[in-house]
C-alpha positions as CSV (number, residue, x, y, z in Angstrom):
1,X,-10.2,3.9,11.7
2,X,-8.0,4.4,8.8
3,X,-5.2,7.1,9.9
4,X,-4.0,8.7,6.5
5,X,-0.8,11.1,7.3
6,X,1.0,12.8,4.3
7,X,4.4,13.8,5.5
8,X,5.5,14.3,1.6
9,X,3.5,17.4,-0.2
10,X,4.6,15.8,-3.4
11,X,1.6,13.3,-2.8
12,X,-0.9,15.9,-2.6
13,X,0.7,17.8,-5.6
14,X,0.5,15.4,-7.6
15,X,-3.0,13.7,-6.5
16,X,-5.5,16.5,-4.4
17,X,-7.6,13.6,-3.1
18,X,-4.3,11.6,-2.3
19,X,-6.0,10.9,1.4
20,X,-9.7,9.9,0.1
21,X,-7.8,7.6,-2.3
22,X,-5.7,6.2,0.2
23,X,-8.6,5.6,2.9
24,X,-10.9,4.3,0.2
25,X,-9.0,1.4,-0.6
26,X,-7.9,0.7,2.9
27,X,-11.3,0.3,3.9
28,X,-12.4,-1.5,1.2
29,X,-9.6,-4.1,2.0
30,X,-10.7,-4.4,5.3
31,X,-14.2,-4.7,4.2
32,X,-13.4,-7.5,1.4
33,X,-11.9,-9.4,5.0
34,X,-14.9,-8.6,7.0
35,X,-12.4,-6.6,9.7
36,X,-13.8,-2.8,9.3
37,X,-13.1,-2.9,13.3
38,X,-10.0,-2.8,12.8
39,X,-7.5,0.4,12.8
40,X,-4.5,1.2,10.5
41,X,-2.0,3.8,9.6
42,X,-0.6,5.1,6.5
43,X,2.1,7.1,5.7
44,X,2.3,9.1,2.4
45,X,6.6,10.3,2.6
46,X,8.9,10.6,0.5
47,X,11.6,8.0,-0.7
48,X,14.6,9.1,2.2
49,X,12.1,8.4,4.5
50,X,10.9,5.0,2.8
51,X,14.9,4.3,2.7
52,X,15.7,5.0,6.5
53,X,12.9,2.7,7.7
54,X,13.9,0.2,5.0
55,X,17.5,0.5,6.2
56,X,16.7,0.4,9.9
57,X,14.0,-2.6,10.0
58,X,14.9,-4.7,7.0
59,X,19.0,-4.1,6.3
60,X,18.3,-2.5,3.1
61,X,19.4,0.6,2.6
62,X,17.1,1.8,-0.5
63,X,13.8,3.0,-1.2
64,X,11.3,0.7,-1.4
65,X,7.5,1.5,-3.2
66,X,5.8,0.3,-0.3
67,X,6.7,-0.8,3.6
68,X,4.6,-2.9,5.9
69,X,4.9,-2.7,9.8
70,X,2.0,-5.3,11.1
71,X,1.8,-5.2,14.9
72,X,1.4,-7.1,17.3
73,X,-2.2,-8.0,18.6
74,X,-3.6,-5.8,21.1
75,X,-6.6,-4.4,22.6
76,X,-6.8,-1.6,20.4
77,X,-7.3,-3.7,16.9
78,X,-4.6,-1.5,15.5
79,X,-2.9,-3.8,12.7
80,X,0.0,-1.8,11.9
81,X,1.9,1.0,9.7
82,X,1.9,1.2,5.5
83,X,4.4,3.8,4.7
84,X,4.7,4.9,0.4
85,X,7.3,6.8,-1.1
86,X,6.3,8.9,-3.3
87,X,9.2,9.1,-5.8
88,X,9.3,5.5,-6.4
89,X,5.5,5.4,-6.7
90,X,5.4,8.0,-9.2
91,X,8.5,6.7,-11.3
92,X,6.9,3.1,-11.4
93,X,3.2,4.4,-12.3
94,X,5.1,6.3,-15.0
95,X,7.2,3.5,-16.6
96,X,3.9,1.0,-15.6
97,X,1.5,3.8,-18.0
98,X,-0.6,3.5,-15.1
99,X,-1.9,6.6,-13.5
100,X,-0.2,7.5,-10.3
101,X,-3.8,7.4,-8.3
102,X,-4.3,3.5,-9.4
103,X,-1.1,3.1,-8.4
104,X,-1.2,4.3,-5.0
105,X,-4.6,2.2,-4.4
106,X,-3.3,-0.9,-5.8
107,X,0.0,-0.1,-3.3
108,X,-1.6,0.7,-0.3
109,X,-3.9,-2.5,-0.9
110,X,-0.7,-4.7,-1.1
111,X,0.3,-3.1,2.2
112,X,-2.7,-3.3,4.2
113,X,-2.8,-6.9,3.2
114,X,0.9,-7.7,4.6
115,X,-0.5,-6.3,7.1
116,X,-3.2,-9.0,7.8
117,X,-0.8,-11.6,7.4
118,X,-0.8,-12.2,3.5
119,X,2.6,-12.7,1.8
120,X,3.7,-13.6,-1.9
121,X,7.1,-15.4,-0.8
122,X,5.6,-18.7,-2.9
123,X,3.7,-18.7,-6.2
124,X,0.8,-19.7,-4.3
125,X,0.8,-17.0,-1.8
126,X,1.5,-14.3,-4.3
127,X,-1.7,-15.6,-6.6
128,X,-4.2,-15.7,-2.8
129,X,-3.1,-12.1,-2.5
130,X,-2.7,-10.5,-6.1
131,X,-6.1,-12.1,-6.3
132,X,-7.5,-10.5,-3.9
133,X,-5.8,-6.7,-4.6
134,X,-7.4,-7.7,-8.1
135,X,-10.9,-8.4,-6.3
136,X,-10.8,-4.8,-4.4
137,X,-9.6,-2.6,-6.9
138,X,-12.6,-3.5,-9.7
139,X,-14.9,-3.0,-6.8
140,X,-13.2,0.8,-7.3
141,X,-12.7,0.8,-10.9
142,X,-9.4,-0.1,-11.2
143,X,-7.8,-2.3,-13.7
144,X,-6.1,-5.5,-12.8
145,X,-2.8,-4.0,-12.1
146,X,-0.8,-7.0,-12.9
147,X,-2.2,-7.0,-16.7
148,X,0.8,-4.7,-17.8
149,X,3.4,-6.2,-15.6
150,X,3.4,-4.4,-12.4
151,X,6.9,-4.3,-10.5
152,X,7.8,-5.7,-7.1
153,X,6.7,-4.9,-4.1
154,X,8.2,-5.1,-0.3
């Protein structure tokens, strides 16, 4: 089950199908990995809310386009907490010329996959996993977001 809460209304102000987006791609991450058992969380906030948690779990006190909590294994196949701020998300997807709803789906893909344990600290870890947000967004009719640059993520 994919948990969609938007605590910022700027998300849905800006995209009315913010949530459909949001679960779309989630699932479709989880179905690229073969794990649709599993359960997740995301938050849609704002960027005070991305800063606090950045502050209080990772000594950086700024917003951040995108947050990943994995948890612990349990009973419950619950993998963890994506949180987006929607200020940065909106400022990048305007400098990037992207529209914001790619960018939220390319975001929220990067997420769920820290989630299942992939990382981009090395070259090679960062072309396993932009590979595969590539491989999930064309199955949605995105564009590979990392032709025009993309930014940084958390």
């Amino acid at each position: 089950m994919i948990d969609v809460e938007i605590e910022a209304a700027a998300w849905t102000a800006a995209l009315a199908d913010a949530e459909a987006l949001t679960r779309a791609v989630a699932e479709a991450v989880l179905a690229e990995e073969r794990l649709t058992d599993r359960n997740l969380v995301v938050l849609l906030t704002d960027d005070e809310a991305v800063r606090a948690l950045n502050a209080q779990f990772r000594d950086k006190d700024k917003p951040t386009n995108v947050l990943s909590f994995p948890a612990p294994p349990n009973p419950e196949q619950h993998l963890g907490d994506v949180a987006l701020a929607y200020e940065t998300c909106a400022r990048e997807a305007a400098e990037q010329g992207k529209p914001l709803a790619h960018h939220l789906q390319h975001l929220v893909a990067h997420g769920v996959l820290h989630l299942l344990g992939y990382d981009h600290m090395t070259d090679e870890e960062a072309a396993d996993m932009e590979g595969l947000e590539r491989v999930v967004l064309a199955r949605l009719g995105i564009p590979d977001p990392y032709a025009a640059g993309e930014g940084d993520h958390d």
